[in-house]
N, C-alpha and C positions, 0 to 999 in steps of 0.2 A: 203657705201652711196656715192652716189655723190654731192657734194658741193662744191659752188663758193663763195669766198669773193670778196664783191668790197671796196675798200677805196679809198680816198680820198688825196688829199694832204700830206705829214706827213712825219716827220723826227724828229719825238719824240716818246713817250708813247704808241699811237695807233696801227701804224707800227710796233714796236717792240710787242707787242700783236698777230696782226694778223700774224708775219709772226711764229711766234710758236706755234700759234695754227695751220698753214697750214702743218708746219714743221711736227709737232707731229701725225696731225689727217692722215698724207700722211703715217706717218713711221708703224701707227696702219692699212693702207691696203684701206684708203678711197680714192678714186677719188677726188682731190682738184684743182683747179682751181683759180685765181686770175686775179682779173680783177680790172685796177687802173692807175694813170702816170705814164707815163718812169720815173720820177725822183724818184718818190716813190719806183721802182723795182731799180732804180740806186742806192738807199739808201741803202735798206734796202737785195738787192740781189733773193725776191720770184722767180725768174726765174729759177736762180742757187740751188735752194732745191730739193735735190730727190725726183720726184715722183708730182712735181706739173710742172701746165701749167700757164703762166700768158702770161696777154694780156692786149691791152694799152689801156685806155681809159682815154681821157683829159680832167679829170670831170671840175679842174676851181674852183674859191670860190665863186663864187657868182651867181645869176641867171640871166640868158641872154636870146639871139635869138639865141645862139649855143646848147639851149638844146633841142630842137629838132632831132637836127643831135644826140648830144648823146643816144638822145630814140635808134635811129634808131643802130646806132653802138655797142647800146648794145645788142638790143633783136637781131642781128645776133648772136654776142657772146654767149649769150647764150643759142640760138638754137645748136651751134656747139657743148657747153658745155654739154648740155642737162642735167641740175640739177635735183634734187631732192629736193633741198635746195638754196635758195641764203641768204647769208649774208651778209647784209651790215653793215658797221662802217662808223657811225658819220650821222649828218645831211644832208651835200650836196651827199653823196653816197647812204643813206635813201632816198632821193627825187629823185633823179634821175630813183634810181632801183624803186619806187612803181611806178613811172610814165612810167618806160617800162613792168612793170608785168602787168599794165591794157590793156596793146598791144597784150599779149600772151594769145590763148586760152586756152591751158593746162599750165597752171603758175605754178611753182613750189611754194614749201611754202617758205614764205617770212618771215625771221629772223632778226629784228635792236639792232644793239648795240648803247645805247647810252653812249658817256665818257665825253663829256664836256656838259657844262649849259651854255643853248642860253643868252646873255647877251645886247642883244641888245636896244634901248630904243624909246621911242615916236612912230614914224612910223615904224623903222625897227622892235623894238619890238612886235609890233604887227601881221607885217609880219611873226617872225620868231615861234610868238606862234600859226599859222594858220597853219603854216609848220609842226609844232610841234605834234598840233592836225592830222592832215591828219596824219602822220606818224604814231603818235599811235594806231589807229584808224583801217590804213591798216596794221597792221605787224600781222601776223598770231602771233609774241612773240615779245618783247619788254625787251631786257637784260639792266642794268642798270651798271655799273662800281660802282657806290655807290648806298647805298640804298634811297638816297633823290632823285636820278634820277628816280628809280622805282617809286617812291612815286607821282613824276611829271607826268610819264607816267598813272599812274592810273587813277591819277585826268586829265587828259585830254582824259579816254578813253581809253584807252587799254584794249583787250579783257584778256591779259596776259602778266604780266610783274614781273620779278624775277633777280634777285641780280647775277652777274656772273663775279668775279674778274679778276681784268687783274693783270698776276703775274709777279713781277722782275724778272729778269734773274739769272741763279745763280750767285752769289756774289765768286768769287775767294779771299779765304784770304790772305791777306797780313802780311806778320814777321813785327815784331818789328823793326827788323834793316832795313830792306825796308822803314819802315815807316819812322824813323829817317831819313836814306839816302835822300830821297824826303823832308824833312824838313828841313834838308841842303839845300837843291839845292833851295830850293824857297826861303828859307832865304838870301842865297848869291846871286840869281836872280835879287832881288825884294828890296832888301837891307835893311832887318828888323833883329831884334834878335832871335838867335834860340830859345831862352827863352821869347819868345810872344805867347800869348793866340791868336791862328790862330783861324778865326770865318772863316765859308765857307759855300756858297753858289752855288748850283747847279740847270741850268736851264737857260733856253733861256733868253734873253735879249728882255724883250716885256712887253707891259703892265699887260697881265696878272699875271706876277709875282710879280709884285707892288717892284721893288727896290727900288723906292724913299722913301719906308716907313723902308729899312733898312738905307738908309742913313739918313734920318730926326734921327730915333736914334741912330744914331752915330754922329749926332750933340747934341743932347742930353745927351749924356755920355759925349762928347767935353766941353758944359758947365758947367754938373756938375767939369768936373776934372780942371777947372779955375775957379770955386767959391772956392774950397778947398782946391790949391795951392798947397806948399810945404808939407803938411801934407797927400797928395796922392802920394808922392813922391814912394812909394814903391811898392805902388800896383804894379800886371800886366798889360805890355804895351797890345796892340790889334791892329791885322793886320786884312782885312778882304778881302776875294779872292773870286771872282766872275769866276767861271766855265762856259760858256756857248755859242755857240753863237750866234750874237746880229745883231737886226733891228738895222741897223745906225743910225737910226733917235733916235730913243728911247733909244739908248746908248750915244746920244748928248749931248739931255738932263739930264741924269743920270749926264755925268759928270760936266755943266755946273751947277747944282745943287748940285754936291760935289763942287766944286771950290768956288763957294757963302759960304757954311757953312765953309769950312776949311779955309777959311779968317778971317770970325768972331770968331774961337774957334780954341784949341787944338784938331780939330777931329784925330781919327784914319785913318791910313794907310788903303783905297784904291786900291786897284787891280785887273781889269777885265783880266782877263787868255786867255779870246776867248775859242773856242772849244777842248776838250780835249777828249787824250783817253785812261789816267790814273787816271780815276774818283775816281777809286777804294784805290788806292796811294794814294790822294789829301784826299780822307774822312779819311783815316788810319793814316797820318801827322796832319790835324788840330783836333781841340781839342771842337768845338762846331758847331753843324749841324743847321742852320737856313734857313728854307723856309718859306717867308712871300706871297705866291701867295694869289692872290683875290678868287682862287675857284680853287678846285682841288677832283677831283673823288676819287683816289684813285694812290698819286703819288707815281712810281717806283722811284724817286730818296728817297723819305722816306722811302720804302722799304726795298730797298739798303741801306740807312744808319739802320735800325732797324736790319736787318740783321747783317751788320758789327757790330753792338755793338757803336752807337755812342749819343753823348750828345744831343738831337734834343729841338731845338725852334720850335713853329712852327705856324701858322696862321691855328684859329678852324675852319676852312670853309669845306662845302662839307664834302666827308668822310675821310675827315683825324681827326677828333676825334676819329672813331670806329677804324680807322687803328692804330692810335700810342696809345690809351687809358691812361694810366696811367705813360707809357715807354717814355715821353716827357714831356717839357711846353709847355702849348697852351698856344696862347694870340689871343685878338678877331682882328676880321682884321680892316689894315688899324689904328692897335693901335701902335703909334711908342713909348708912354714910356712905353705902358705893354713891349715893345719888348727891350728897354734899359735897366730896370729894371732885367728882365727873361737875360740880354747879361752881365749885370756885376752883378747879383751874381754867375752865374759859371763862370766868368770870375776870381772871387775873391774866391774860392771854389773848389779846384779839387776834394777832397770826394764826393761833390755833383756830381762832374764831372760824376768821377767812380763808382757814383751809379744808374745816369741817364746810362750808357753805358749797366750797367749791365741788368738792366732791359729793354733796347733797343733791346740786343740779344738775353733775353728771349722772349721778344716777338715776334721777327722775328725768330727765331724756330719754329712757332708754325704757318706761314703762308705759304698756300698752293702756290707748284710748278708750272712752267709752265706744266710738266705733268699735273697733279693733274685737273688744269683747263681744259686743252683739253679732258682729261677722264672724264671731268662731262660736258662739253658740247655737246662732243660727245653722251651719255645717254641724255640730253636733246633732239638734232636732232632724236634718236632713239624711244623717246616717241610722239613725233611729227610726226615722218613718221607715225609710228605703228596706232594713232588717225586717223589719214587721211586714211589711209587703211582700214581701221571698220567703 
Protein backbone atom coordinates (compact mmCIF):
# COMPACT_ATOMS: atom_id res chain seq x y z
CA UNK A 1 0.00 0.00 0.00
CA UNK A 2 0.87 3.35 -0.25
CA UNK A 3 0.66 5.71 2.74
CA UNK A 4 1.36 9.13 3.92
CA UNK A 5 1.56 10.50 7.47
CA UNK A 6 1.23 13.99 8.14
CA UNK A 7 2.04 15.40 11.76
CA UNK A 8 2.35 18.25 13.24
CA UNK A 9 4.49 19.93 15.57
CA UNK A 10 6.04 17.24 18.15
CA UNK A 11 9.00 16.21 20.04
CA UNK A 12 7.17 13.83 22.44
CA UNK A 13 4.74 10.76 22.36
CA UNK A 14 3.21 11.34 18.88
CA UNK A 15 6.32 11.68 16.90
CA UNK A 16 7.90 8.93 18.51
CA UNK A 17 4.57 6.89 17.29
CA UNK A 18 4.49 7.88 13.83
CA UNK A 19 7.91 7.42 13.20
CA UNK A 20 7.65 3.61 14.08
CA UNK A 21 4.82 3.03 12.51
CA UNK A 22 6.49 4.61 9.34
CA UNK A 23 9.57 2.56 10.33
CA UNK A 24 7.86 -0.74 10.58
CA UNK A 25 5.11 -0.33 7.94
CA UNK A 26 8.36 0.73 5.40
CA UNK A 27 10.33 -2.53 6.63
CA UNK A 28 6.91 -4.86 5.93
CA UNK A 29 7.39 -3.49 2.01
CA UNK A 30 4.72 -0.40 2.11
CA UNK A 31 5.26 2.68 0.22
CA UNK A 32 5.52 5.43 3.24
CA UNK A 33 5.66 8.78 2.90
CA UNK A 34 5.75 11.59 5.56
CA UNK A 35 4.78 14.81 5.28
CA UNK A 36 5.34 17.42 8.40
CA UNK A 37 8.15 20.39 9.84
CA UNK A 38 11.74 20.23 9.39
CA UNK A 39 11.91 20.33 13.19
CA UNK A 40 9.85 17.51 13.65
CA UNK A 41 12.02 15.34 10.89
CA UNK A 42 15.07 17.13 12.81
CA UNK A 43 13.62 15.38 15.92
CA UNK A 44 12.77 12.74 15.35
CA UNK A 45 15.08 11.69 11.84
CA UNK A 46 11.61 10.24 9.32
CA UNK A 47 14.00 11.16 6.60
CA UNK A 48 16.81 9.10 7.72
CA UNK A 49 14.38 5.61 7.94
CA UNK A 50 14.83 3.16 5.19
CA UNK A 51 12.47 3.10 2.73
CA UNK A 52 10.48 6.36 3.61
CA UNK A 53 10.15 9.79 1.84
CA UNK A 54 9.49 12.90 3.95
CA UNK A 55 8.61 16.22 2.90
CA UNK A 56 8.23 19.61 4.70
CA UNK A 57 5.27 21.11 5.47
CA UNK A 58 5.04 24.18 8.20
CA UNK A 59 1.82 23.22 9.43
CA UNK A 60 2.16 25.85 12.69
CA UNK A 61 -0.20 25.60 15.85
CA UNK A 62 -2.68 27.64 15.24
CA UNK A 63 -4.99 28.73 12.39
CA UNK A 64 -4.25 31.58 10.24
CA UNK A 65 -4.08 33.25 6.56
CA UNK A 66 -1.05 30.92 5.90
CA UNK A 67 -3.32 28.02 5.52
CA UNK A 68 -4.21 28.48 2.35
CA UNK A 69 -0.83 28.36 0.99
CA UNK A 70 -0.68 24.89 3.09
CA UNK A 71 -3.80 23.55 1.11
CA UNK A 72 -2.02 24.26 -1.81
CA UNK A 73 1.63 22.80 -0.74
CA UNK A 74 0.03 20.01 0.36
CA UNK A 75 -2.19 18.73 -2.31
CA UNK A 76 1.11 19.02 -4.67
CA UNK A 77 2.68 16.74 -2.12
CA UNK A 78 0.41 14.50 -2.39
CA UNK A 79 -0.29 14.40 -5.91
CA UNK A 80 3.56 13.36 -6.15
CA UNK A 81 2.91 10.83 -3.28
CA UNK A 82 0.03 9.59 -4.90
CA UNK A 83 -1.54 7.64 -1.69
CA UNK A 84 -3.92 5.23 -1.16
CA UNK A 85 -4.22 6.30 2.36
CA UNK A 86 -3.38 9.69 4.18
CA UNK A 87 -2.87 9.65 7.87
CA UNK A 88 -3.03 12.20 9.83
CA UNK A 89 -1.87 12.78 13.70
CA UNK A 90 -3.50 15.23 15.97
CA UNK A 91 -5.87 18.04 15.34
CA UNK A 92 -3.85 20.90 13.37
CA UNK A 93 -2.59 17.98 10.78
CA UNK A 94 -6.44 16.53 10.70
CA UNK A 95 -7.66 20.11 9.65
CA UNK A 96 -5.18 20.93 7.40
CA UNK A 97 -5.25 17.41 5.55
CA UNK A 98 -9.40 17.27 5.41
CA UNK A 99 -9.23 20.69 4.10
CA UNK A 100 -6.80 19.73 1.14
CA UNK A 101 -8.66 16.13 0.52
CA UNK A 102 -11.82 18.34 -0.39
CA UNK A 103 -9.33 19.89 -3.29
CA UNK A 104 -8.59 16.44 -4.85
CA UNK A 105 -10.74 14.81 -7.15
CA UNK A 106 -9.72 11.20 -6.62
CA UNK A 107 -8.96 11.75 -2.73
CA UNK A 108 -7.33 8.95 -1.21
CA UNK A 109 -9.01 7.61 2.08
CA UNK A 110 -8.58 9.76 4.94
CA UNK A 111 -7.44 8.13 8.26
CA UNK A 112 -7.11 10.63 11.87
CA UNK A 113 -5.55 9.77 14.82
CA UNK A 114 -6.60 11.30 17.64
CA UNK A 115 -3.81 11.44 20.97
CA UNK A 116 -4.62 14.43 23.01
CA UNK A 117 -8.09 16.17 24.31
CA UNK A 118 -9.03 19.43 22.89
CA UNK A 119 -8.93 21.62 26.08
CA UNK A 120 -9.76 24.72 25.24
CA UNK A 121 -12.47 26.94 26.84
CA UNK A 122 -15.31 29.75 26.18
CA UNK A 123 -14.69 30.90 22.57
CA UNK A 124 -11.67 28.69 21.76
CA UNK A 125 -13.61 25.85 23.00
CA UNK A 126 -16.07 26.20 21.04
CA UNK A 127 -13.99 26.67 17.97
CA UNK A 128 -12.11 23.65 18.79
CA UNK A 129 -15.30 21.41 19.12
CA UNK A 130 -16.43 22.63 15.51
CA UNK A 131 -13.07 21.53 14.50
CA UNK A 132 -13.47 18.53 16.18
CA UNK A 133 -16.84 17.83 14.79
CA UNK A 134 -15.78 18.58 10.98
CA UNK A 135 -12.93 16.08 11.62
CA UNK A 136 -14.90 13.39 12.75
CA UNK A 137 -17.30 13.64 10.58
CA UNK A 138 -14.86 13.70 7.47
CA UNK A 139 -12.36 10.80 8.39
CA UNK A 140 -13.26 7.88 6.37
CA UNK A 141 -11.77 6.22 10.28
CA UNK A 142 -11.27 7.95 13.37
CA UNK A 143 -8.27 6.05 15.79
CA UNK A 144 -8.42 7.05 19.28
CA UNK A 145 -5.08 6.64 21.54
CA UNK A 146 -7.56 5.96 24.41
CA UNK A 147 -10.74 4.77 24.42
CA UNK A 148 -12.44 8.08 25.84
CA UNK A 149 -11.17 9.62 22.62
CA UNK A 150 -13.22 7.11 20.61
CA UNK A 151 -15.93 7.57 22.79
CA UNK A 152 -15.73 11.59 21.84
CA UNK A 153 -15.34 10.91 18.36
CA UNK A 154 -18.54 8.94 18.20
CA UNK A 155 -20.46 11.29 20.10
CA UNK A 156 -19.55 14.02 17.60
CA UNK A 157 -20.12 11.82 14.57
CA UNK A 158 -17.81 9.64 13.29
CA UNK A 159 -18.80 7.18 10.81
CA UNK A 160 -15.91 4.91 12.41
CA UNK A 161 -13.88 5.24 15.25
CA UNK A 162 -11.73 2.21 17.16
CA UNK A 163 -9.03 2.32 19.87
CA UNK A 164 -5.33 2.01 18.25
CA UNK A 165 -2.48 2.18 20.92
CA UNK A 166 0.47 4.15 20.48
CA UNK A 167 3.32 1.66 21.92
CA UNK A 168 6.60 2.63 24.11
CA UNK A 169 9.62 1.86 22.57
CA UNK A 170 11.38 -1.11 23.91
CA UNK A 171 12.50 -0.53 27.34
CA UNK A 172 16.43 -1.57 27.41
CA UNK A 173 17.12 -3.07 30.98
CA UNK A 174 19.05 -1.86 33.22
CA UNK A 175 21.57 -4.00 36.27
CA UNK A 176 21.27 -3.27 39.35
CA UNK A 177 24.76 -1.92 39.59
CA UNK A 178 23.97 0.55 36.85
CA UNK A 179 21.32 1.49 38.71
CA UNK A 180 23.08 2.10 42.06
CA UNK A 181 26.11 3.79 39.94
CA UNK A 182 23.49 6.53 38.65
CA UNK A 183 22.28 6.76 42.23
CA UNK A 184 25.54 7.86 43.07
CA UNK A 185 26.01 10.26 40.77
CA UNK A 186 22.77 12.10 41.35
CA UNK A 187 23.19 11.76 44.82
CA UNK A 188 26.73 13.40 44.79
CA UNK A 189 25.38 15.91 41.89
CA UNK A 190 22.53 17.11 43.46
CA UNK A 191 23.76 16.86 47.09
CA UNK A 192 21.21 14.44 48.84
CA UNK A 193 21.58 10.97 50.63
CA UNK A 194 22.04 7.87 48.83
CA UNK A 195 19.74 6.46 51.36
CA UNK A 196 16.75 9.00 50.05
CA UNK A 197 13.52 7.82 48.89
CA UNK A 198 14.19 9.41 45.11
CA UNK A 199 10.45 10.45 43.84
CA UNK A 200 10.83 11.10 39.76
CA UNK A 201 9.01 12.58 37.51
CA UNK A 202 9.13 12.42 33.63
CA UNK A 203 7.84 14.75 31.13
CA UNK A 204 7.86 18.19 29.61
CA UNK A 205 7.77 21.20 31.85
CA UNK A 206 4.15 22.72 30.76
CA UNK A 207 1.02 22.98 31.94
CA UNK A 208 -0.33 20.03 30.95
CA UNK A 209 1.56 18.03 33.39
CA UNK A 210 0.11 20.06 36.26
CA UNK A 211 3.68 20.16 38.47
CA UNK A 212 2.37 22.56 40.65
CA UNK A 213 0.17 19.88 41.97
CA UNK A 214 3.28 17.83 42.73
CA UNK A 215 4.75 20.45 44.49
CA UNK A 216 1.62 21.69 46.51
CA UNK A 217 2.23 18.06 48.01
CA UNK A 218 5.34 18.28 48.86
CA UNK A 219 4.42 21.13 50.79
CA UNK A 220 2.04 19.10 52.28
CA UNK A 221 4.31 16.26 53.54
CA UNK A 222 6.68 19.62 54.51
CA UNK A 223 3.94 20.43 57.03
CA UNK A 224 2.87 17.23 58.07
CA UNK A 225 6.78 16.47 58.89
CA UNK A 226 6.94 20.08 61.26
CA UNK A 227 3.64 19.19 63.11
CA UNK A 228 5.34 15.83 64.23
CA UNK A 229 8.79 17.05 64.82
CA UNK A 230 11.39 15.05 66.45
CA UNK A 231 9.27 12.06 66.43
CA UNK A 232 9.55 11.84 62.48
CA UNK A 233 13.10 12.03 63.05
CA UNK A 234 13.71 8.54 61.27
CA UNK A 235 11.61 8.27 58.80
CA UNK A 236 12.91 8.57 55.00
CA UNK A 237 14.21 11.75 53.70
CA UNK A 238 12.77 12.61 49.90
CA UNK A 239 14.47 14.00 47.08
CA UNK A 240 12.28 14.57 44.07
CA UNK A 241 13.90 15.02 40.30
CA UNK A 242 12.18 16.45 37.55
CA UNK A 243 13.16 14.99 33.90
CA UNK A 244 12.13 17.00 31.28
CA UNK A 245 12.37 19.83 29.14
CA UNK A 246 10.71 22.97 30.07
CA UNK A 247 8.60 26.17 28.64
CA UNK A 248 10.69 28.83 30.66
CA UNK A 249 7.96 30.45 31.60
CA UNK A 250 6.22 27.64 33.25
CA UNK A 251 9.26 26.45 34.91
CA UNK A 252 9.28 30.08 36.55
CA UNK A 253 6.67 29.67 37.91
CA UNK A 254 7.17 26.13 39.31
CA UNK A 255 10.13 27.42 40.93
CA UNK A 256 8.87 30.65 42.31
CA UNK A 257 6.14 28.36 43.77
CA UNK A 258 8.56 25.92 45.40
CA UNK A 259 10.67 28.81 46.89
CA UNK A 260 7.13 30.30 48.54
CA UNK A 261 6.40 26.83 50.16
CA UNK A 262 9.95 25.80 51.18
CA UNK A 263 10.11 29.00 53.26
CA UNK A 264 7.15 28.09 55.15
CA UNK A 265 7.96 24.33 55.81
CA UNK A 266 10.63 21.52 55.75
CA UNK A 267 9.65 20.86 52.04
CA UNK A 268 11.59 18.31 50.13
CA UNK A 269 14.47 18.60 47.93
CA UNK A 270 13.72 19.89 44.49
CA UNK A 271 15.48 19.12 41.30
CA UNK A 272 14.48 19.92 37.61
CA UNK A 273 17.36 17.68 35.36
CA UNK A 274 16.17 19.51 32.03
CA UNK A 275 16.15 17.01 29.23
CA UNK A 276 17.74 13.75 29.40
CA UNK A 277 18.80 10.80 27.78
CA UNK A 278 19.21 8.21 30.50
CA UNK A 279 15.45 8.16 31.26
CA UNK A 280 15.92 4.58 31.48
CA UNK A 281 18.93 4.96 34.44
CA UNK A 282 16.94 7.77 36.10
CA UNK A 283 13.59 5.27 36.47
CA UNK A 284 15.95 2.21 37.42
CA UNK A 285 17.76 4.56 40.37
CA UNK A 286 14.65 6.23 41.84
CA UNK A 287 12.42 4.41 43.97
CA UNK A 288 8.83 6.07 43.10
CA UNK A 289 7.29 6.86 39.61
CA UNK A 290 4.88 9.90 39.76
CA UNK A 291 2.91 11.43 36.83
CA UNK A 292 0.32 13.92 37.88
CA UNK A 293 -0.57 15.38 34.07
CA UNK A 294 -4.21 17.02 33.63
CA UNK A 295 -5.07 14.29 30.73
CA UNK A 296 -3.03 11.94 29.15
CA UNK A 297 -4.22 9.20 26.26
CA UNK A 298 -2.10 6.79 26.79
CA UNK A 299 1.50 7.95 28.23
CA UNK A 300 4.72 6.22 26.95
CA UNK A 301 6.50 7.36 29.87
CA UNK A 302 4.04 5.06 32.24
CA UNK A 303 4.59 2.51 29.78
CA UNK A 304 8.05 2.68 30.25
CA UNK A 305 7.85 2.74 33.79
CA UNK A 306 5.14 -0.36 33.86
CA UNK A 307 7.62 -2.05 31.74
CA UNK A 308 10.68 -1.52 33.88
CA UNK A 309 8.97 -2.67 36.85
CA UNK A 310 8.44 0.60 38.78
CA UNK A 311 6.27 1.90 41.93
CA UNK A 312 3.91 4.42 39.88
CA UNK A 313 1.59 7.31 41.41
CA UNK A 314 -0.34 8.37 39.09
CA UNK A 315 -3.29 11.14 38.01
CA UNK A 316 -6.70 8.88 36.95
CA UNK A 317 -7.35 10.95 33.79
CA UNK A 318 -7.81 9.74 30.30
CA UNK A 319 -6.53 6.35 29.71
CA UNK A 320 -4.25 5.86 32.14
CA UNK A 321 -6.73 3.92 34.50
CA UNK A 322 -7.11 1.18 31.68
CA UNK A 323 -3.38 1.43 31.14
CA UNK A 324 -1.90 0.99 34.80
CA UNK A 325 -5.16 -0.84 36.20
CA UNK A 326 -4.37 -2.22 39.29
CA UNK A 327 -0.28 -2.09 38.81
CA UNK A 328 -0.25 1.56 40.29
CA UNK A 329 -2.05 4.26 42.72
CA UNK A 330 -4.21 6.43 41.08
CA UNK A 331 -5.20 9.61 42.64
CA UNK A 332 -8.11 11.90 41.02
CA UNK A 333 -6.42 14.97 39.29
CA UNK A 334 -5.35 17.98 40.50
CA UNK A 335 -5.64 16.12 44.15
CA UNK A 336 -2.36 17.21 45.87
CA UNK A 337 -3.07 15.31 49.42
CA UNK A 338 -4.46 12.16 47.62
CA UNK A 339 -0.96 12.57 45.98
CA UNK A 340 0.90 13.14 49.50
CA UNK A 341 -0.67 10.62 51.06
CA UNK A 342 -0.17 7.79 47.85
CA UNK A 343 3.93 9.87 48.19
CA UNK A 344 4.65 8.99 51.85
CA UNK A 345 3.18 5.64 52.26
CA UNK A 346 5.66 4.13 50.00
CA UNK A 347 7.77 6.49 50.73
CA UNK A 348 7.63 4.79 54.43
CA UNK A 349 7.01 1.04 52.94
CA UNK A 350 9.40 -0.50 50.65
CA UNK A 351 7.26 -3.97 50.58
CA UNK A 352 4.68 -1.91 49.17
CA UNK A 353 7.38 -0.63 47.06
CA UNK A 354 8.32 -4.04 45.75
CA UNK A 355 5.03 -5.03 45.36
CA UNK A 356 3.73 -2.10 43.44
CA UNK A 357 7.15 -2.81 41.04
CA UNK A 358 6.10 -6.24 40.71
CA UNK A 359 2.94 -6.03 39.48
CA UNK A 360 4.10 -2.87 37.18
CA UNK A 361 6.23 -5.43 35.27
CA UNK A 362 3.58 -7.75 35.09
CA UNK A 363 1.55 -5.59 33.50
CA UNK A 364 3.87 -4.19 31.17
CA UNK A 365 4.57 -7.78 29.85
CA UNK A 366 1.43 -7.95 28.61
CA UNK A 367 1.42 -4.66 26.38
CA UNK A 368 1.67 -4.69 22.80
CA UNK A 369 4.85 -3.74 20.78
CA UNK A 370 5.66 -1.16 18.46
CA UNK A 371 5.45 -4.08 15.91
CA UNK A 372 2.40 -5.40 17.28
CA UNK A 373 0.65 -1.85 16.53
CA UNK A 374 1.90 -1.32 12.99
CA UNK A 375 0.86 -5.04 12.16
CA UNK A 376 -2.73 -4.15 13.30
CA UNK A 377 -2.78 -0.93 11.66
CA UNK A 378 -1.61 -2.11 8.78
CA UNK A 379 -4.77 -4.91 8.67
CA UNK A 380 -6.85 -1.84 9.45
CA UNK A 381 -5.51 0.23 6.21
CA UNK A 382 -6.06 -3.35 4.32
CA UNK A 383 -9.74 -3.65 5.47
CA UNK A 384 -10.31 -0.14 4.32
CA UNK A 385 -8.78 -0.22 0.94
CA UNK A 386 -10.27 -3.81 0.31
CA UNK A 387 -14.15 -1.78 1.50
CA UNK A 388 -13.54 0.90 -0.97
CA UNK A 389 -12.62 -1.49 -3.71
CA UNK A 390 -16.22 -3.51 -3.50
Amino acid sequence: MRIVFTIGTSTGGVGTHVRALARDLAAAGHEIGVIGPAATDEHFGFSLLPGVRFAVLELGTGIGATDAALVRRQRSLLRSFDPEIVHAHGFRAGLITQLTLRTLRNRPLFVLSLHNQATGQGLRGKVETRVETMLARGADLVLGASTDLVARARDLGARDARFLPAAAPEVTPVSTEAAAATRARLAQTYGFDEGAVIVLAVGRIAPQKNYPMLVRALGRLGEEKNRLGDSNAHDPSLVVLIAGAADEAVLGEIRAQYDELRAASAIAPLHFLGARSDIAELAAAADIYVLTSVWEARALVLQEALISGQAIVSTATGGTPELVGEAGILVPDDDDRALAEAVAELAGDPARRAELAALAKARGATLPGEREVAEELAGIYTELVSAQVG
